[in-house]
mmCIF file as gemmi writes it, N, C-alpha and C atoms, coordinates in Angstrom:
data_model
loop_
_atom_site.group_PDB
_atom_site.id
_atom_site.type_symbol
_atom_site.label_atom_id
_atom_site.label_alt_id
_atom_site.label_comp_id
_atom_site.label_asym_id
_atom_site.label_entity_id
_atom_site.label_seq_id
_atom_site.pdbx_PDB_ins_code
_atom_site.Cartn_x
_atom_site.Cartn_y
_atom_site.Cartn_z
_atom_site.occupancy
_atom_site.B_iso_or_equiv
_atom_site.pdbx_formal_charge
_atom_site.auth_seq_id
_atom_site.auth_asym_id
_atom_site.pdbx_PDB_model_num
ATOM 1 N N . UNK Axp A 1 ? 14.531 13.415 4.973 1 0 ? 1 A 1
ATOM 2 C CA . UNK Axp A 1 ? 14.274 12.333 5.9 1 0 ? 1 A 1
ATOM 3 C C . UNK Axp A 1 ? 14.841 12.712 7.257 1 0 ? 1 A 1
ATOM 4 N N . UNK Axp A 2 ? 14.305 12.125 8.109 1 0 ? 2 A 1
ATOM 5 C CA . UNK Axp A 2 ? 14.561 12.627 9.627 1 0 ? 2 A 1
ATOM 6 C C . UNK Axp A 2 ? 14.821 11.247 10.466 1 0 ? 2 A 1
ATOM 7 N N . UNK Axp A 3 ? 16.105 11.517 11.146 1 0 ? 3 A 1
ATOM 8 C CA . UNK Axp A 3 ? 16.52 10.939 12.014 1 0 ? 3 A 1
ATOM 9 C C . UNK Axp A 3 ? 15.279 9.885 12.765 1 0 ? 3 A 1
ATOM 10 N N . UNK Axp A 4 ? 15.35 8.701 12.555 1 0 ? 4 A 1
ATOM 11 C CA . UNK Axp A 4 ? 14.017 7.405 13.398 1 0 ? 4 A 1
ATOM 12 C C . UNK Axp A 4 ? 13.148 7.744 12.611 1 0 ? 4 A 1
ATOM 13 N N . UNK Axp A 5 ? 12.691 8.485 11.705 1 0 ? 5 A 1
ATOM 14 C CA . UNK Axp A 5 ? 11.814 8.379 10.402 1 0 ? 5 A 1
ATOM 15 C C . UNK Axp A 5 ? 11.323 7.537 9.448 1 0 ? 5 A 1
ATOM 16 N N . UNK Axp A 6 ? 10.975 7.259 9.24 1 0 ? 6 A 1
ATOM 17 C CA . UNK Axp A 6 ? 10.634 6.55 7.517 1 0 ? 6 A 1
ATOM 18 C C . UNK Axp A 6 ? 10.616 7.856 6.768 1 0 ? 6 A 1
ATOM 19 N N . UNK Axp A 7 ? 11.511 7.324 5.356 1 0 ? 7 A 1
ATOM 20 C CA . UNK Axp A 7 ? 11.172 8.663 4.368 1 0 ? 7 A 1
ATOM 21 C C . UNK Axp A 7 ? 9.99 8.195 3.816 1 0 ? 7 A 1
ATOM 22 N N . UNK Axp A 8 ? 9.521 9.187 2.882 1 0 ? 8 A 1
ATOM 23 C CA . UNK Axp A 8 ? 8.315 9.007 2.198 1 0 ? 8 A 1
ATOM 24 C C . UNK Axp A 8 ? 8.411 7.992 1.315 1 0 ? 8 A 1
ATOM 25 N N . UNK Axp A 9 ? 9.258 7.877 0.658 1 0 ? 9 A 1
ATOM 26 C CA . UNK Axp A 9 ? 9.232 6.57 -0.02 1 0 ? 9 A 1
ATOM 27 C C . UNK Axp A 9 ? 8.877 5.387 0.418 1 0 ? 9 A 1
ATOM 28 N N . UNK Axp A 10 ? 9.449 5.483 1.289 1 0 ? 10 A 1
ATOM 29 C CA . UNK Axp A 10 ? 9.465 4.03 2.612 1 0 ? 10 A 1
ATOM 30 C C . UNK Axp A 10 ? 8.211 3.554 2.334 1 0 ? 10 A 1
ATOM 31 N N . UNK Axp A 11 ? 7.454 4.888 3.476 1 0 ? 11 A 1
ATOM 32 C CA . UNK Axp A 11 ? 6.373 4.687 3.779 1 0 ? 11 A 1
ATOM 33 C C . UNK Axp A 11 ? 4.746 4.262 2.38 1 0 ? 11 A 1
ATOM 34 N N . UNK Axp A 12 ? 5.388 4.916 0.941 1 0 ? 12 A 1
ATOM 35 C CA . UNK Axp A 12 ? 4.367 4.942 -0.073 1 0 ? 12 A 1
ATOM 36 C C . UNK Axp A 12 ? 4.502 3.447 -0.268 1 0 ? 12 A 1
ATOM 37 N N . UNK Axp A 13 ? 5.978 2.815 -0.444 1 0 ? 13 A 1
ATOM 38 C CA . UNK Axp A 13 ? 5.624 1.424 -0.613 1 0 ? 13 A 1
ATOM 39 C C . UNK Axp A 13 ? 5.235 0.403 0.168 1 0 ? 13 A 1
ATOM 40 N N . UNK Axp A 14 ? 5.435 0.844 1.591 1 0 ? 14 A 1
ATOM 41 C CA . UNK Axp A 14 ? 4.683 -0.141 3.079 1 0 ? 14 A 1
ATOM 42 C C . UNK Axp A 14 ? 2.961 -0.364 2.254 1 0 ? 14 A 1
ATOM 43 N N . UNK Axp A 15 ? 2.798 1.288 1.97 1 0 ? 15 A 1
ATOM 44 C CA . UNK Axp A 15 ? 1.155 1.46 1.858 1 0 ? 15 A 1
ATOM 45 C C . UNK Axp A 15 ? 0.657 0.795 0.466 1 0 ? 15 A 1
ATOM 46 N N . UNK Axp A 16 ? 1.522 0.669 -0.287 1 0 ? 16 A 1
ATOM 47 C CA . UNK Axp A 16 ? 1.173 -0.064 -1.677 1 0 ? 16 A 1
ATOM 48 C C . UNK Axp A 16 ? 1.113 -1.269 -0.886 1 0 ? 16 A 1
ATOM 49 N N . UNK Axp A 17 ? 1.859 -2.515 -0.405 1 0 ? 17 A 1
ATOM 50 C CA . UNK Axp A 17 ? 1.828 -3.455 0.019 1 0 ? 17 A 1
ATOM 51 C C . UNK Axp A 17 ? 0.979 -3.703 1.124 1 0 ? 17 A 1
ATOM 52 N N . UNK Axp A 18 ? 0.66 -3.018 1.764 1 0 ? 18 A 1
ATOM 53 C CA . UNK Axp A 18 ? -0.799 -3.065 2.529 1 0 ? 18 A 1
ATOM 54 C C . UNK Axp A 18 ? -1.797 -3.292 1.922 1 0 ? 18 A 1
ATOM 55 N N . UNK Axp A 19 ? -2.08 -2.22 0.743 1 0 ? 19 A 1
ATOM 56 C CA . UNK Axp A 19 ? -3.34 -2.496 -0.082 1 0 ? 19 A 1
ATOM 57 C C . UNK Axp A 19 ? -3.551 -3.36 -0.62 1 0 ? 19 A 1
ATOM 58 N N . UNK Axp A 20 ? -2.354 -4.131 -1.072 1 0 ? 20 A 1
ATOM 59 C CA . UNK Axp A 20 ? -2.584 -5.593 -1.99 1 0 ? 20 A 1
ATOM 60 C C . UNK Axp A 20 ? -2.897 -6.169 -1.039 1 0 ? 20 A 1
ATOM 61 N N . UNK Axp A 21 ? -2.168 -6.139 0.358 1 0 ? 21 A 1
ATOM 62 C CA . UNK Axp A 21 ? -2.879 -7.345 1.144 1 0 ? 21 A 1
ATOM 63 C C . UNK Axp A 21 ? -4.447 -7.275 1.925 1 0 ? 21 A 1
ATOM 64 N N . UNK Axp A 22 ? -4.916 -5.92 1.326 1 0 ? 22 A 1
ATOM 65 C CA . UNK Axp A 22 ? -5.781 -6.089 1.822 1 0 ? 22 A 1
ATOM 66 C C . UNK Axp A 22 ? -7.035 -6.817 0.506 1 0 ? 22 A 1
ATOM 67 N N . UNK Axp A 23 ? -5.954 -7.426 -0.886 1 0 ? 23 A 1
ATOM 68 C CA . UNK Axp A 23 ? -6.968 -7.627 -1.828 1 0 ? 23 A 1
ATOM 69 C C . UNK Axp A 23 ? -7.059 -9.086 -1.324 1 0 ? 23 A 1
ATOM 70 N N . UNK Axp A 24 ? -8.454 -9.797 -2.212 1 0 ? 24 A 1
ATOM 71 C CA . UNK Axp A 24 ? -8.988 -10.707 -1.953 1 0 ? 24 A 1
ATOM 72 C C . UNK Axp A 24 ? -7.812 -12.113 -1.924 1 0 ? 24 A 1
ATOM 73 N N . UNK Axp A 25 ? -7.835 -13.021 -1.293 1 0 ? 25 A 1
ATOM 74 C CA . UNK Axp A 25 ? -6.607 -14.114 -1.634 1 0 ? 25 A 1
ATOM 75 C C . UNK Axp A 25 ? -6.66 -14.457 -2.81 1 0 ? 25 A 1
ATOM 76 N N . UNK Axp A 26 ? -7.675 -14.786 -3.575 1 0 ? 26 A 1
ATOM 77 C CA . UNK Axp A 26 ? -7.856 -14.954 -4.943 1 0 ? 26 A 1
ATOM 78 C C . UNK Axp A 26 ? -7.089 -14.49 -5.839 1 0 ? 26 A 1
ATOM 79 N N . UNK Axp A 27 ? -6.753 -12.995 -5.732 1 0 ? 27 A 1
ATOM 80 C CA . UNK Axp A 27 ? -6.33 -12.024 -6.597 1 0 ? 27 A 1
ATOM 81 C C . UNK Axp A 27 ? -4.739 -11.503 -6.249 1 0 ? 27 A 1
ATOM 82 N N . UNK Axp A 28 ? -4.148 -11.601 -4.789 1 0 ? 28 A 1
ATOM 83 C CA . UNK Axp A 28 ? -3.251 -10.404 -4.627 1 0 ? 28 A 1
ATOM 84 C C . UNK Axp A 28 ? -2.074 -11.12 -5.064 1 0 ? 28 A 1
ATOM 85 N N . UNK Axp A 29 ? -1.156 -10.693 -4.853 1 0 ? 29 A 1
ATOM 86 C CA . UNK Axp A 29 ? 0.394 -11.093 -5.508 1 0 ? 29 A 1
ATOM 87 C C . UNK Axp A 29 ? 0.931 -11.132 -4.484 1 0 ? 29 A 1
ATOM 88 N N . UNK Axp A 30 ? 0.845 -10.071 -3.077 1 0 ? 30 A 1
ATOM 89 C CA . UNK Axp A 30 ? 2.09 -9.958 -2.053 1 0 ? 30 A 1
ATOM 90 C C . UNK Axp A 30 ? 0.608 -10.206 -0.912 1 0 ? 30 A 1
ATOM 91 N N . UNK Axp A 31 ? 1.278 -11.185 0.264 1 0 ? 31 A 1
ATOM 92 C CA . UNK Axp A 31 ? 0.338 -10.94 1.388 1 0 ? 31 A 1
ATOM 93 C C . UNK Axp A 31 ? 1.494 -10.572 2.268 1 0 ? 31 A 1
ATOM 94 N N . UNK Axp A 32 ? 1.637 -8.894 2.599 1 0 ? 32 A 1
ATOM 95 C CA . UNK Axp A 32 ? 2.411 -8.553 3.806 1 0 ? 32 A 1
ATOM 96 C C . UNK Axp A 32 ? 1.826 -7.939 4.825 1 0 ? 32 A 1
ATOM 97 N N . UNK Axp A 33 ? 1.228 -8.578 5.802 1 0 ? 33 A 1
ATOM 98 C CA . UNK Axp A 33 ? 0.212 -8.396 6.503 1 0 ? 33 A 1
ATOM 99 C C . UNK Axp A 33 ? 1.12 -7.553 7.871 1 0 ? 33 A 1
ATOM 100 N N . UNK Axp A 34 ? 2.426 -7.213 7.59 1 0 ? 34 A 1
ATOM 101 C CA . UNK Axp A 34 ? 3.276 -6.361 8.649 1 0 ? 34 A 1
ATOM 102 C C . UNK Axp A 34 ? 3.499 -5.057 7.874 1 0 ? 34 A 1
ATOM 103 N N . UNK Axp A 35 ? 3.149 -5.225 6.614 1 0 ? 35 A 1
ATOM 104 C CA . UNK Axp A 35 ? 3.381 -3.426 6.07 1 0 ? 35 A 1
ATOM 105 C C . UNK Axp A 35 ? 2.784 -2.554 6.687 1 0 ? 35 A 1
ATOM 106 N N . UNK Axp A 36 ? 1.507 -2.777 7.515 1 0 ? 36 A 1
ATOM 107 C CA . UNK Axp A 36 ? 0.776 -1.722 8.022 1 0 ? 36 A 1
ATOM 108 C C . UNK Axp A 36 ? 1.373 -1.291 9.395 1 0 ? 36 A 1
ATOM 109 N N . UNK Axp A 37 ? 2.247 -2.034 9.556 1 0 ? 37 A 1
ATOM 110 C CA . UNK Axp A 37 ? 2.75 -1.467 11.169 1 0 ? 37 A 1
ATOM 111 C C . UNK Axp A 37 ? 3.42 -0.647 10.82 1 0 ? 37 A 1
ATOM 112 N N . UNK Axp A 38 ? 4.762 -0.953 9.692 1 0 ? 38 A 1
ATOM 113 C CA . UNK Axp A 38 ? 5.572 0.364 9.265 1 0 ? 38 A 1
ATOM 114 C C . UNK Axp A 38 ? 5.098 1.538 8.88 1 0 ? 38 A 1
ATOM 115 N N . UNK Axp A 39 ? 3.745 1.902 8.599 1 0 ? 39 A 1
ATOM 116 C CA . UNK Axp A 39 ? 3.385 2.932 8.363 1 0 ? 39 A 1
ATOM 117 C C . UNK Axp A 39 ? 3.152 4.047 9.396 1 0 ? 39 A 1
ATOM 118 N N . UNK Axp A 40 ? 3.462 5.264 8.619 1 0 ? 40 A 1
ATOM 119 C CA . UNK Axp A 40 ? 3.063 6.651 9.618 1 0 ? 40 A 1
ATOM 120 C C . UNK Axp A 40 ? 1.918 6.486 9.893 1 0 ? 40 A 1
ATOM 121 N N . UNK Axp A 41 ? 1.338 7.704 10.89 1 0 ? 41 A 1
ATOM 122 C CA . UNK Axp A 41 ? -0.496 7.44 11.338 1 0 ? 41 A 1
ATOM 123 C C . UNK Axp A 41 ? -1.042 7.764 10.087 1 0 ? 41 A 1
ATOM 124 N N . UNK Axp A 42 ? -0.597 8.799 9.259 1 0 ? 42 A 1
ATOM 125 C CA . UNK Axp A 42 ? -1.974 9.034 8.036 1 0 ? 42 A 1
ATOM 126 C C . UNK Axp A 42 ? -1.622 8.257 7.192 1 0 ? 42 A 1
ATOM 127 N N . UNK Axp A 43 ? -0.606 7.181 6.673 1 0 ? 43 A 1
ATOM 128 C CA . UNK Axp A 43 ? -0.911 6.233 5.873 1 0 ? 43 A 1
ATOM 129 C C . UNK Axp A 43 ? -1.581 4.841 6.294 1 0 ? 43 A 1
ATOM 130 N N . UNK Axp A 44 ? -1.283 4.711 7.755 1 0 ? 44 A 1
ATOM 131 C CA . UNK Axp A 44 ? -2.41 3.472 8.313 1 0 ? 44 A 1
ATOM 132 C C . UNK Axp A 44 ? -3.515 4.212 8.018 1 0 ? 44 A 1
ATOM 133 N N . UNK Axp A 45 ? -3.607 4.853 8.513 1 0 ? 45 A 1
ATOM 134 C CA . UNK Axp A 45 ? -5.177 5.027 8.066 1 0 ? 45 A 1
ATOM 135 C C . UNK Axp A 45 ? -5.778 4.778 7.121 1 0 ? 45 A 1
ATOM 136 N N . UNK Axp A 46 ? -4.894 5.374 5.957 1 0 ? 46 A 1
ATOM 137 C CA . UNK Axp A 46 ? -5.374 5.045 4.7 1 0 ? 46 A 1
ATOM 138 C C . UNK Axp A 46 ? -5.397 3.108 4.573 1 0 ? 46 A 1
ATOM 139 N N . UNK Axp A 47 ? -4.831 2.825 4.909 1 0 ? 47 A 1
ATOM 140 C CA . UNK Axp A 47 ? -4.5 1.483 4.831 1 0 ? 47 A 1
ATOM 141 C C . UNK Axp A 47 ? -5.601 0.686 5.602 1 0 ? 47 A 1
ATOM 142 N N . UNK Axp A 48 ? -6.057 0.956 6.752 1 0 ? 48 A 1
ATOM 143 C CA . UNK Axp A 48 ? -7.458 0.539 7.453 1 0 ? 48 A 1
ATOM 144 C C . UNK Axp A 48 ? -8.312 0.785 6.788 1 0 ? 48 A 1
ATOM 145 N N . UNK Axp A 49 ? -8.597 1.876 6.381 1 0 ? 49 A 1
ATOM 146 C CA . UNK Axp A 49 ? -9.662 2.153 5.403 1 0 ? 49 A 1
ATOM 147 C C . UNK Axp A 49 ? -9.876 1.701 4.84 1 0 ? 49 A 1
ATOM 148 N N . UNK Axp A 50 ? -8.624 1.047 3.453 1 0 ? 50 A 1
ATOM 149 C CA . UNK Axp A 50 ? -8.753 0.078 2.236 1 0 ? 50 A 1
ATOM 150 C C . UNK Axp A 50 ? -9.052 -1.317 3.167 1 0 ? 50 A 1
ATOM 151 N N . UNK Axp A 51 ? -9.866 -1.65 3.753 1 0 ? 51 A 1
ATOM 152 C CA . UNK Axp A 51 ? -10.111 -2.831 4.054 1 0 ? 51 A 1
ATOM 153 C C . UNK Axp A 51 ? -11.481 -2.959 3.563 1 0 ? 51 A 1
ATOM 154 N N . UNK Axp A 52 ? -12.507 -1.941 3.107 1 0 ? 52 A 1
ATOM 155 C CA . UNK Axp A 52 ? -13.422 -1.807 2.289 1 0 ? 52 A 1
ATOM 156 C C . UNK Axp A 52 ? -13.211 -1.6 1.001 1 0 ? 52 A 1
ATOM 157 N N . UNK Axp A 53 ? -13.438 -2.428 -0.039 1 0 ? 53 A 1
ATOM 158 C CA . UNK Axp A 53 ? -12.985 -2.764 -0.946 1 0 ? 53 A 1
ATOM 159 C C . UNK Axp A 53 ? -12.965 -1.418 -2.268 1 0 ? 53 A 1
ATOM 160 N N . UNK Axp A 54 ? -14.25 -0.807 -1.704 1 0 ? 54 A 1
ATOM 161 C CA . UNK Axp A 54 ? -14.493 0.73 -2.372 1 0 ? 54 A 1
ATOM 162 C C . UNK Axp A 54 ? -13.594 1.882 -2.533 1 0 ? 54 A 1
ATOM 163 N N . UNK Axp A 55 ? -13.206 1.823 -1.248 1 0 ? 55 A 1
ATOM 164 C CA . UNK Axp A 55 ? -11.932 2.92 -0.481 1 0 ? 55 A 1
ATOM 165 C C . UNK Axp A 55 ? -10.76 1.871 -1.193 1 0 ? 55 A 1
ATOM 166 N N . UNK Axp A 56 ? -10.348 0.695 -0.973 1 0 ? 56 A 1
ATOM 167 C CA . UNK Axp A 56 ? -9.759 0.446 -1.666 1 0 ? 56 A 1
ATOM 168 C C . UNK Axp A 56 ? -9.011 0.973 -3.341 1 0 ? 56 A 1
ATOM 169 N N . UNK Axp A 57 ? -10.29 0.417 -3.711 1 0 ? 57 A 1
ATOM 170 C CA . UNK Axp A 57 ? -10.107 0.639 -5.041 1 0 ? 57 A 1
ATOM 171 C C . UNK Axp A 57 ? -9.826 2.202 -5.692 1 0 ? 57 A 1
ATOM 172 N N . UNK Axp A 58 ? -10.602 2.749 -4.731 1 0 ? 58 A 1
ATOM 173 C CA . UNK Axp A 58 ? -10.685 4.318 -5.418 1 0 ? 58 A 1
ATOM 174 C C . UNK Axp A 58 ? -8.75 4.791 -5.218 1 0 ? 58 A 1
ATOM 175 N N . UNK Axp A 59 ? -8.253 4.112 -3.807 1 0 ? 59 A 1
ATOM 176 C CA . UNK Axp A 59 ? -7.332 4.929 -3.555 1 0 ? 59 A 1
ATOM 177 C C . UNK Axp A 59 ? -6.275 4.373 -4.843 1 0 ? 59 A 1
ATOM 178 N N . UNK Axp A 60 ? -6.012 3.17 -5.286 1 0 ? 60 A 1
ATOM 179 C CA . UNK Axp A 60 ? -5.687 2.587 -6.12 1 0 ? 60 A 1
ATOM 180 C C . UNK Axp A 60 ? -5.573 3.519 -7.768 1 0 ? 60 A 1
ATOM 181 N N . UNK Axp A 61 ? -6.539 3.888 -8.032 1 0 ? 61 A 1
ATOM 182 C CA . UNK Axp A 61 ? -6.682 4.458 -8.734 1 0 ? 61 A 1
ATOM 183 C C . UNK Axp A 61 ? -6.895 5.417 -8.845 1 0 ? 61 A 1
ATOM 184 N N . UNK Axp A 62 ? -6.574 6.516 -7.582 1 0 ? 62 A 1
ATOM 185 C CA . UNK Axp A 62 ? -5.78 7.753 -7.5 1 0 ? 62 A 1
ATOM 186 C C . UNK Axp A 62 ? -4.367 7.828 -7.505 1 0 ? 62 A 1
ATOM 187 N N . UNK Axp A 63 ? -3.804 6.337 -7.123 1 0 ? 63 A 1
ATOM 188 C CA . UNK Axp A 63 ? -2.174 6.204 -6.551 1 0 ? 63 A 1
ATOM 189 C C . UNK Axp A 63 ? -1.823 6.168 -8.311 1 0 ? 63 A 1
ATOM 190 N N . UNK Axp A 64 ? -2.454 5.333 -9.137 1 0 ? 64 A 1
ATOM 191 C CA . UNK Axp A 64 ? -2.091 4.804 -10.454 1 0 ? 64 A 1
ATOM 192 C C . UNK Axp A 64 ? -2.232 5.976 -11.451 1 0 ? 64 A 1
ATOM 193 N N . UNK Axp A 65 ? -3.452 6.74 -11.443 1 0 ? 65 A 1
ATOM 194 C CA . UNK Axp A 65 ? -3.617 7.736 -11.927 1 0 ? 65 A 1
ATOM 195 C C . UNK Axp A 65 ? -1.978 9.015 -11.845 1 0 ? 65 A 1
ATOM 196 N N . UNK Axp A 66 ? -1.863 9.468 -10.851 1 0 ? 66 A 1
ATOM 197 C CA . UNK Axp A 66 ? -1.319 10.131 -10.044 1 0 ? 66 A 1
ATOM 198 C C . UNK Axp A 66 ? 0.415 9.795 -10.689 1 0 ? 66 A 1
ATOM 199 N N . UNK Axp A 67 ? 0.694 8.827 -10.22 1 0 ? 67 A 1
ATOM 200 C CA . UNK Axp A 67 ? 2.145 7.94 -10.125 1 0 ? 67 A 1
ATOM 201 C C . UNK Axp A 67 ? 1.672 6.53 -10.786 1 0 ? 67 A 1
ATOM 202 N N . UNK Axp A 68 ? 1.979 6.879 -12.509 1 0 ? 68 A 1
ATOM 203 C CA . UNK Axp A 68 ? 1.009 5.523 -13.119 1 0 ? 68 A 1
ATOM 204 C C . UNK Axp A 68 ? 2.863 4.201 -12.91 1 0 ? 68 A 1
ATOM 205 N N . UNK Axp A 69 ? 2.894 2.886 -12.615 1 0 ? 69 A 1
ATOM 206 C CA . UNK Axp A 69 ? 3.114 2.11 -12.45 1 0 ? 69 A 1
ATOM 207 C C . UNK Axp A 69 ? 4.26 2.026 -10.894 1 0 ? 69 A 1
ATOM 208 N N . UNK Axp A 70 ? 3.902 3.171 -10.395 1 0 ? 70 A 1
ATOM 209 C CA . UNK Axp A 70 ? 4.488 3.055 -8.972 1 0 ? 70 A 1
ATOM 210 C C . UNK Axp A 70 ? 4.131 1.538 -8.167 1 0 ? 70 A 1
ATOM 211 N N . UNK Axp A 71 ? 2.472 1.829 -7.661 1 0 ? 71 A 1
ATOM 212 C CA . UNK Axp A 71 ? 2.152 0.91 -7.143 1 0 ? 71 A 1
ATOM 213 C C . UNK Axp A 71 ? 2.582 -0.518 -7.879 1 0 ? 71 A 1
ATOM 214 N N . UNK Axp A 72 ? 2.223 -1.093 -8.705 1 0 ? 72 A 1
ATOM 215 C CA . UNK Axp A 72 ? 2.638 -2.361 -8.813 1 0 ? 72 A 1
ATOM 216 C C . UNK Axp A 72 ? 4.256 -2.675 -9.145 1 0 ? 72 A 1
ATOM 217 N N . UNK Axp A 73 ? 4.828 -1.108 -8.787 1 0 ? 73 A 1
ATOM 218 C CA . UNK Axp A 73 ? 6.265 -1.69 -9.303 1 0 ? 73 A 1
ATOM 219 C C . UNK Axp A 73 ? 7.211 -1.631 -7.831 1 0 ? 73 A 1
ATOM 220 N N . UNK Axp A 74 ? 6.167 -1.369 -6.689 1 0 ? 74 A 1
ATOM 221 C CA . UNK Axp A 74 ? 6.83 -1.715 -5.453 1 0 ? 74 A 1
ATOM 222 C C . UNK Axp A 74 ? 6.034 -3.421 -4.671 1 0 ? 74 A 1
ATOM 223 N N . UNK Axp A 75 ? 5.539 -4.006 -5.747 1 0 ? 75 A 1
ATOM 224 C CA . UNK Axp A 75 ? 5.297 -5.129 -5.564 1 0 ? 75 A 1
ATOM 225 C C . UNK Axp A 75 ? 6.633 -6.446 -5.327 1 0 ? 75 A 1
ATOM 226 N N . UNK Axp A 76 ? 5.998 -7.502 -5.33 1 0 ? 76 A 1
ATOM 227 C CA . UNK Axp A 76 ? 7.54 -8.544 -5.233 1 0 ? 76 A 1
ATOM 228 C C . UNK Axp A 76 ? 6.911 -9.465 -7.368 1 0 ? 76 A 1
ATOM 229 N N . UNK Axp A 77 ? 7.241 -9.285 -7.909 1 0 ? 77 A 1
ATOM 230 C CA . UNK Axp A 77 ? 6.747 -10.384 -9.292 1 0 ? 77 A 1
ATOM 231 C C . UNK Axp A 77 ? 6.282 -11.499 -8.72 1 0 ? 77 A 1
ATOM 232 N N . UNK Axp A 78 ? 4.896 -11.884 -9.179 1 0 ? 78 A 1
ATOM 233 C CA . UNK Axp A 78 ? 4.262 -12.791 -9.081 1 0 ? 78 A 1
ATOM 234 C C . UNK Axp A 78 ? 5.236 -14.297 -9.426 1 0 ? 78 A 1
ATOM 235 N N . UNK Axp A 79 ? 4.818 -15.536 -8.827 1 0 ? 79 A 1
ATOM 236 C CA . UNK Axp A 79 ? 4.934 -16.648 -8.754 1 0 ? 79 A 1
ATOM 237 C C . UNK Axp A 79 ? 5.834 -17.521 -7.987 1 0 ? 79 A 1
């Protein structure tokens, strides 16, 4: 990690919490509609992107695939 940085960690869970908020209100658990500012440029991106529900999903299930219960375990528990 580098001095005024975000480490990577930081930044993987800003981007998990982006993506939920970018899920439907119906469905998401966390609406943190400021995670996307904390992000580096190539994880906003990724994070703009998931605003199409396709890109969404796919990245989702590369993140889960990849690092299986990361993403929902940098969530807040539902209710």
């Amino acid at each position: 990690m580098r001095a005024g940085q975000a480490s990577r960690t930081a930044d993987q869970n800003a981007l998990f919490r982006a993506l939920e908020a970018r899920r439907s209100a119906a469905v998401r658990i966390a609406d943190d509609q400021l995670s996307v500012r904390l992000l580096s440029p190539e994880f906003r991106l990724l994070a703009e992107a998931a605003r199409l529900s396709p890109v969404r999903r796919l990245l989702e299930a590369f993140i889960d695939h990849r690092w299986p219960c990361a993403r929902p375990g940098g969530l807040p528990a539902p209710g």
